[in-house]
C-alpha positions in Angstrom: 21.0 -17.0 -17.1 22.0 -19.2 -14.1 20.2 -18.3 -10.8 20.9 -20.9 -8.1 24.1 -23.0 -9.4 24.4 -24.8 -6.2 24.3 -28.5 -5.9 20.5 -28.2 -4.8 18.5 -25.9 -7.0 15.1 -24.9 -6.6 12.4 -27.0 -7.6 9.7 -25.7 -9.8 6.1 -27.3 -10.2 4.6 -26.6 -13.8 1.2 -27.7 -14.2 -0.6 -27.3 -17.5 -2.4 -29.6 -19.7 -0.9 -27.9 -23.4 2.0 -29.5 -23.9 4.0 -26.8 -25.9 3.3 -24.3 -22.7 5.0 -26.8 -20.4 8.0 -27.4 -23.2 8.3 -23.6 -23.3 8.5 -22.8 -19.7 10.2 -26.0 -18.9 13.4 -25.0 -21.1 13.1 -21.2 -19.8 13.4 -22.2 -15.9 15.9 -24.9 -17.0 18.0 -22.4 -18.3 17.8 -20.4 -15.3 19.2 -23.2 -13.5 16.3 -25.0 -11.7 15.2 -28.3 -11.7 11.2 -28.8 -12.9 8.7 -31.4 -12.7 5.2 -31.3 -14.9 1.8 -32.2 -13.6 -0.7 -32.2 -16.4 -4.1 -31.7 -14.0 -4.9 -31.0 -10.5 -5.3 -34.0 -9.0 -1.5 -34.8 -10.7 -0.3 -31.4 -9.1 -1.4 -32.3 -5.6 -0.1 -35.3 -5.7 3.4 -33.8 -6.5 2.8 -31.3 -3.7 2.5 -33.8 -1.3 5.4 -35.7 -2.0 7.8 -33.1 -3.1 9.4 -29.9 -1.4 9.1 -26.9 -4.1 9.9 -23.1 -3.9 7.6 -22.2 -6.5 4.5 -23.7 -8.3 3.1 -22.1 -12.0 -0.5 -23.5 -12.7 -2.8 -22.7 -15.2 -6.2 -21.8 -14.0 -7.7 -24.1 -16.5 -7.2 -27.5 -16.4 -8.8 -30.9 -17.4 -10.4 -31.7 -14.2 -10.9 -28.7 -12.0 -9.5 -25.2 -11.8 -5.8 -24.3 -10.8 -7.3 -22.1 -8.0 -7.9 -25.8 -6.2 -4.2 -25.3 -6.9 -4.0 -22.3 -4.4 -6.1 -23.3 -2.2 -4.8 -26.6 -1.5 -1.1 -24.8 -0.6 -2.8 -22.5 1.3 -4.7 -25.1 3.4 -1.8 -26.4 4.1 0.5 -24.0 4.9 2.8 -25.3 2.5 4.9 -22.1 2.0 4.9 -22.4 -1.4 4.5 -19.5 -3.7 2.0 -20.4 -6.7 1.8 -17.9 -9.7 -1.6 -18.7 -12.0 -1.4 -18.1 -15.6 -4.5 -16.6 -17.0 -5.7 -16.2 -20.5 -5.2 -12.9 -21.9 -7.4 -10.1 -21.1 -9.1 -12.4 -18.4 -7.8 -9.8 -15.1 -11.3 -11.2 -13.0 -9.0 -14.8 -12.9 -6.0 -12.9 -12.0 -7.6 -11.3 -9.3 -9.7 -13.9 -7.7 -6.6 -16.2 -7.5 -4.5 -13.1 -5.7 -7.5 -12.9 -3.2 -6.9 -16.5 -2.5 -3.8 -16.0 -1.9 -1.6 -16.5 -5.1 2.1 -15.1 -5.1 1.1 -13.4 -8.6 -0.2 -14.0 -12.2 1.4 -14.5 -15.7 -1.2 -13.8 -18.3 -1.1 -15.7 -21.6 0.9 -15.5 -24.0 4.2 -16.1 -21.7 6.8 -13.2 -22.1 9.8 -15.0 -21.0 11.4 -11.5 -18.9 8.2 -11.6 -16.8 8.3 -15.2 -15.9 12.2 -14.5 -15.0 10.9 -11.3 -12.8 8.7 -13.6 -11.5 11.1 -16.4 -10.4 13.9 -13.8 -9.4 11.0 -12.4 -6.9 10.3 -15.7 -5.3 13.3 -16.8 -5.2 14.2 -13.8 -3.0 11.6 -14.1 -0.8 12.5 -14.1 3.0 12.1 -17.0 5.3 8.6 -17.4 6.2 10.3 -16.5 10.1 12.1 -13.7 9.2 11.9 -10.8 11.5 12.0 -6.7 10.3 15.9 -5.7 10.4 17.0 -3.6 12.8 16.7 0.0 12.7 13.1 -0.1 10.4 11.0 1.7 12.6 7.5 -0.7 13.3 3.7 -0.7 14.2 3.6 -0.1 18.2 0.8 -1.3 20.4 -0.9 -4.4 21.6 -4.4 -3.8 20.6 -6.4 -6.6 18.9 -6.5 -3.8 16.2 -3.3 -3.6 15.5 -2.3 -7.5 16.1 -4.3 -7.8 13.4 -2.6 -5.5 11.1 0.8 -6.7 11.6 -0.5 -10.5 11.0 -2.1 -9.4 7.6 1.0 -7.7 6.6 3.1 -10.2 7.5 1.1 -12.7 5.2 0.4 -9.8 2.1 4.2 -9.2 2.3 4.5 -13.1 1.0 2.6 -11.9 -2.4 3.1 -9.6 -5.2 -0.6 -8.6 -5.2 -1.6 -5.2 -4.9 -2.5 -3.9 -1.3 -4.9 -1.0 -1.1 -4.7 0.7 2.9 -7.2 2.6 4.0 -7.6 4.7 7.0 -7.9 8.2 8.4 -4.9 11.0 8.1 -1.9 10.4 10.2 -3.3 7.1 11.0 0.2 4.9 9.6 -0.3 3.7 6.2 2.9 4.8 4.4 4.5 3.0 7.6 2.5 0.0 7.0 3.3 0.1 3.2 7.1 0.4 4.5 6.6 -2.9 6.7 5.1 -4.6 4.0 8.1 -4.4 1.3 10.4 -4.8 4.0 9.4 -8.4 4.6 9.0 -8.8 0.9 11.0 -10.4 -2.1 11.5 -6.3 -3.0 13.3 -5.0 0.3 15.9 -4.3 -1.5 14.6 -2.6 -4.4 13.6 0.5 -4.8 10.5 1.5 -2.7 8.8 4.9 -4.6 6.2 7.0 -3.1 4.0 9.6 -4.6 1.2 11.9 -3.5 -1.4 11.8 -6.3 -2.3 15.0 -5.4 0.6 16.7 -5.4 1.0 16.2 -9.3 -0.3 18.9 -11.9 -3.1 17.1 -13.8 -1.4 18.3 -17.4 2.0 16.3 -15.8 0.6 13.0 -14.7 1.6 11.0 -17.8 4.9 12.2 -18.0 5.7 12.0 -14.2 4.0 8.4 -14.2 5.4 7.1 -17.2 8.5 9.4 -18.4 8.7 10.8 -21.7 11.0 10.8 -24.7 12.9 13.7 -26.0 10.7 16.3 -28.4 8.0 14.8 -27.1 6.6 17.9 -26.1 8.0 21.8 -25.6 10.6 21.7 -23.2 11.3 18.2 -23.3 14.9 18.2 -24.0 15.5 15.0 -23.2 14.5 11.5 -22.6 13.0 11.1 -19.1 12.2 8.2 -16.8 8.8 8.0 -14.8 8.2 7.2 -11.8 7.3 3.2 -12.6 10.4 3.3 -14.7 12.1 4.2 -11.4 10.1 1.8 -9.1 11.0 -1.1 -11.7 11.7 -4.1 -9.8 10.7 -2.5 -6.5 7.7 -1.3 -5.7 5.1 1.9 -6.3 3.5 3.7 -3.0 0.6 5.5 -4.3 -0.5 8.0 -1.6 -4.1 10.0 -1.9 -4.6 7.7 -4.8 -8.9 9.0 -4.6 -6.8 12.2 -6.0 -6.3 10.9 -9.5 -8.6 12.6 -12.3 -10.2 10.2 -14.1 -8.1 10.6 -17.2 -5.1 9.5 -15.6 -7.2 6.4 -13.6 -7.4 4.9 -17.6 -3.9 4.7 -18.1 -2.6 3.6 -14.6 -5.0 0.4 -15.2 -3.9 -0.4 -18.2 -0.2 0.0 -16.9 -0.9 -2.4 -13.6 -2.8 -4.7 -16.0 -0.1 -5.2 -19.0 2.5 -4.7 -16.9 4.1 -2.2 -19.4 4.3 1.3 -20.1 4.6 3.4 -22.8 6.6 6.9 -22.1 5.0 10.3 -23.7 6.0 10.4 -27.8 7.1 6.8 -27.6 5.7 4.7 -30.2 6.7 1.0 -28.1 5.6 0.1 -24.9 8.2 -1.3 -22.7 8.0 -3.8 -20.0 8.3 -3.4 -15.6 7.8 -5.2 -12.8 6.4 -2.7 -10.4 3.9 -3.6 -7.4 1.5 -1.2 -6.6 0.3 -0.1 -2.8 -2.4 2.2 -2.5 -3.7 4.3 -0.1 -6.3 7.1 0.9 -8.2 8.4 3.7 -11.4 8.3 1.8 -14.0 5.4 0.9 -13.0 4.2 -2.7 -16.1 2.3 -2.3 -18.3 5.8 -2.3 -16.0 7.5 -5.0 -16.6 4.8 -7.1 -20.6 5.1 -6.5 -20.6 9.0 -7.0 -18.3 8.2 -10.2 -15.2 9.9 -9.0 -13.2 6.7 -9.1 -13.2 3.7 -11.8 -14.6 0.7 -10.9 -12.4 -1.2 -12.7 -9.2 0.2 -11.4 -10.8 -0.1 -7.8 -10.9 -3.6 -8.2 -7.2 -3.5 -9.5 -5.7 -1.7 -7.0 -8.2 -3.4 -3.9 -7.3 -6.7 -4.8 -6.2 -7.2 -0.8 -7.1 -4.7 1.7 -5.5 -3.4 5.0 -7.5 -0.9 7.2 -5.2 1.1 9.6 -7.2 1.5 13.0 -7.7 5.3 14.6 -6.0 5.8 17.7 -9.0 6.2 19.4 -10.0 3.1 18.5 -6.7 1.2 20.5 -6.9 3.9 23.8 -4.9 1.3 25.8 -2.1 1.4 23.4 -1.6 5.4 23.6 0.3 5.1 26.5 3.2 3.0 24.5 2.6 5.2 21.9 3.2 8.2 24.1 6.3 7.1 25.5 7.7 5.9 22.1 8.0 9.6 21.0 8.7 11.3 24.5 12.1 8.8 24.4 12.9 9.6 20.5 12.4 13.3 21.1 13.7 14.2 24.1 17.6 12.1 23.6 19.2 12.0 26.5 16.9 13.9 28.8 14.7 12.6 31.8 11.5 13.8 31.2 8.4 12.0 31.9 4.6 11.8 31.2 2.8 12.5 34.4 0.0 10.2 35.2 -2.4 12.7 34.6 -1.2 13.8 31.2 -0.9 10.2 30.6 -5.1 10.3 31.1 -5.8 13.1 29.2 -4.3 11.9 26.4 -6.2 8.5 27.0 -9.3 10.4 26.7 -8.5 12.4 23.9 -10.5 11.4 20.5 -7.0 11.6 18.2 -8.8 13.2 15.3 -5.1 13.4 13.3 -4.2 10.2 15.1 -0.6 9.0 15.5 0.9 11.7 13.7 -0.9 14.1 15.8 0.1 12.7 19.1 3.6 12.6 18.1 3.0 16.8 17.4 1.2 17.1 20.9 4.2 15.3 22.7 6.6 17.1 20.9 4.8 20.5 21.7 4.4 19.2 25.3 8.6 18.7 25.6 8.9 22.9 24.6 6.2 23.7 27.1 7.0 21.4 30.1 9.3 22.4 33.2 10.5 20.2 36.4 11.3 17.2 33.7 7.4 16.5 33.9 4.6 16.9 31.5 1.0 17.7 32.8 -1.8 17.4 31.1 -2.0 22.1 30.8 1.8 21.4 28.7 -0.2 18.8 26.5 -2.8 21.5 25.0 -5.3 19.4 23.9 -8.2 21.9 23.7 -7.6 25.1 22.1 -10.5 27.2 21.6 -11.4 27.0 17.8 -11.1 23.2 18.2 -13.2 22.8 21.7 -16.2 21.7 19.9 -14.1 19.6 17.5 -12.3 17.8 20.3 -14.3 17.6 22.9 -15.8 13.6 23.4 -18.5 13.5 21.5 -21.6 10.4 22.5 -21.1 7.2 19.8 -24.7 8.3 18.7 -22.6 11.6 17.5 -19.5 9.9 15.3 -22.4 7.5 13.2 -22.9 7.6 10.3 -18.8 7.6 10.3 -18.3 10.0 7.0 -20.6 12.8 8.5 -18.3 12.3 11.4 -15.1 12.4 9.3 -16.2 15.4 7.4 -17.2 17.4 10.3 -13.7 17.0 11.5 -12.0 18.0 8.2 -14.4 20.8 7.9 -13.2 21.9 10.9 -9.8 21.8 10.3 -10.1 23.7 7.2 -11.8 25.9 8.4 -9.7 27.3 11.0 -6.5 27.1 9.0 -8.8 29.4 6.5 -9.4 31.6 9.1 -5.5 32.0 10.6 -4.8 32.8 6.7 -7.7 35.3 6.0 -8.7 32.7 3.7 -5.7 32.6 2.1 -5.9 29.2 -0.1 -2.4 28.8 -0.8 -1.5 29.5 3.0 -3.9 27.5 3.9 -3.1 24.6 1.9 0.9 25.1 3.7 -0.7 25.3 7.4 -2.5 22.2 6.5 0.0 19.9 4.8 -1.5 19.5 1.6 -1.6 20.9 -1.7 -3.6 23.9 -2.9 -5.3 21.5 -5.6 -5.9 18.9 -3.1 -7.4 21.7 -0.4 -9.6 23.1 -3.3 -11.0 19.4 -3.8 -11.7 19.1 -0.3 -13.5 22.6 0.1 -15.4 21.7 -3.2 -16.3 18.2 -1.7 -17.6 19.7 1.5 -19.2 23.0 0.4 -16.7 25.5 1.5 -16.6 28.6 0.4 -14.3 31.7 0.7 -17.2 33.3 2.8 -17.7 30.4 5.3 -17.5 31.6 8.8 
């Protein structure tokens, strides 16, 4: 299987001190077209580094005279641009994981399988220049904020790795975006990118949706069905609400994200893919793990590097761009503009659904507005059942921040509750999220049917 059969292949660093690993990897990246050189310790290694230009470098984390993490870090240091993949000894994940954090492309765990060192090469070999801009037309993170400069720069270096990013923040707050931007300046842009809501799926359905299932496998399973890592194979898996996953299922995913295979309902084999995973949720994982609602293990997995979207109250001199952004998308070829007051108001306003919410109060404001202007009445920032919600609270009132954050979502449920006569099902529609996920939330914060 030829790769690169241009008069300069890529060059391949393989450092390991067993000889019959180095034979065995040697002859599979030969065969793949691509020149190799060995290094048999560290010291060896970085003095190939230094002399040589490579595209990738395999090391294993154990070697005669230090650890192939001084590997990594010594490409890192140096901004080399190299990718470096660490193989680990089997079942050894805490190796795997510490080298990702340093900033290792990926991991091959021992014994080598020959089709994931291929995935792995194919990846890096894909990779975009380390310059290489977002193509046009993919929609970006706006604002100037230190906040957010600091978002794009850590998803502009995560984007060079194949470890698993877990994003954090509040609803409405951008992280399916920034997943988006992350495998859009990855080796995987153009591989499939597949998201699921965790909490959208039936408990009893999980392991079939997940991981596909074969024919007879169960009543009504007529036919051999792929999951949804089968589909994400050699792209990458959005996990959305991922605190939503019962426990049960939390077992399985790990072992899938650790072996890197899966095994489909009434299959007897598992089966190799090459899937990386991005996870999100607007609650602490850190707290779910503590109150035993979340694995600790898998936390670890999936939190291996971690990106916290800002709320756009935090970045109030960016929601002016912000604004604008949507009031020129929305309104085509018509000349409408914020006034200066509105422009204020919404500057003072506390966001508590964040970016998706002020692109719903700009939108609402374009139905409501007349002369081509937008004041702050057309904006409708205070309705009633939300005054107390809305209005600015002091900093003493938003700490400690979960109190805050469940006040807010309390709220909220509880007037979409009330518009529904406590209609559950309705509720869960006004809200934009499933009944089972709206009975978790009420159960989390004490609502009942007779709340007022």
């Amino acid at each position: 299987m030829n790769i690169d059969t241009q008069a300069n292949p890529a060059r391949v660093l393989v450092v390991d001190d067993e000889p019959d690993i180095l034979e065995l990897i040697e002859l599979a990246l030969l065969r793949m077209g691509l020149q190799v050189d060995r290094a048999s310790n560290v010291q060896e290694a970085l003095q190939q580094l230094n002399t040589k230009t490579y595209q990738l470098c395999l090391t294993d984390m154990r070697l005669p005279d230090g650890e192939g993490l001084e590997v990594v870090q010594h490409i890192i240091a140096r901004n080399m641009h190299v990718p470096v993949a660490v193989i680990t000894a089997h079942g050894n994940m805490e190796n795997a994981i510490f080298a990702l954090k340093a900033g290792a492309f990926d991991y091959l765990p021992k014994p080598v399988a020959l089709i994931q060192l291929r995935a792995l090469v194919n990846a890096v070999l894909k990779l975009p220049p380390p310059t290489a801009t977002v193509r046009k037309g993919v929609r970006t993170l706006l604002g100037l904020s230190p906040a957010m400069e600091k978002v794009r720069d850590l998803i502009d270096r995560v984007a060079r790795s194949q470890a698993p990013v877990h994003i954090s923040g509040e609803s409405g707050s951008g992280k399916e975006l920034a997943a988006r931007l992350i495998v859009e300046k990855s080796a995987r842009r153009d591989q499939p990118f597949i998201t699921v809501n965790c909490g959208a799926i039936p408990e009893t359905l999980m392991e079939s949706e997940f991981f596909g299932y074969r024919k007879g496998a169960f009543t009504g399973a007529e036919k051999d069905r792929e999951g949804l890592f089968q589909a994400a194979n050699g792209g990458t898996l959005f996990l959305d609400e991922v605190a939503d996953l019962p426990l049960s299922m939390q077992v399985k995913l790990l072992r899938a994200i650790q072996e890197k295979k899966v095994r489909k309902v009434g299959a007897t084999q598992e089966e190799p893919v090459d899937v990386r995973i991005i996870s999100a949720t607007h609650n602490a994982l850190a707290e779910q793990v503590q109150q035993g609602k979340f694995r600790q293990d898998l936390y670890y997995r999936l939190n291996v590097i971690t990106l916290l979207m800002p709320p756009l109250r935090a970045m109030r001199d960016d929601i002016a761009e912000v604004a604008n952004h949507f009031l020129a998308r929305l309104c085509g070829d018509a000349k409408i503009e914020l006034a200066s007051s509105a422009l204020k108001a919404l500057q003072q306003y506390d966001f508590p659904g964040n970016v998706r919410e002020l692109e719903n109060i700009i939108e609402r404001a374009l139905a409501l507005c007349s002369d081509d202007i937008i004041v702050p009445a057309d904006l409708q920032l205070t309705p009633t059942d939300f005054t107390e919600m809305t209005a600015k609270p002091s900093a003493a009132g938003k700490y400690p921040l979960t109190d805050y954050l469940d006040s807010v979502e309390r709220a909220a449920i509880l007037e979409a509750l009330q518009q529904t006569n406590f209609n559950r099902t309705a509720a869960a529609k006004v809200l934009g999220v499933t009944f089972r996920a709206l009975r978790y939330r009420m159960d989390r914060l004490g609502i009942t049917d007779k709340d007022e």
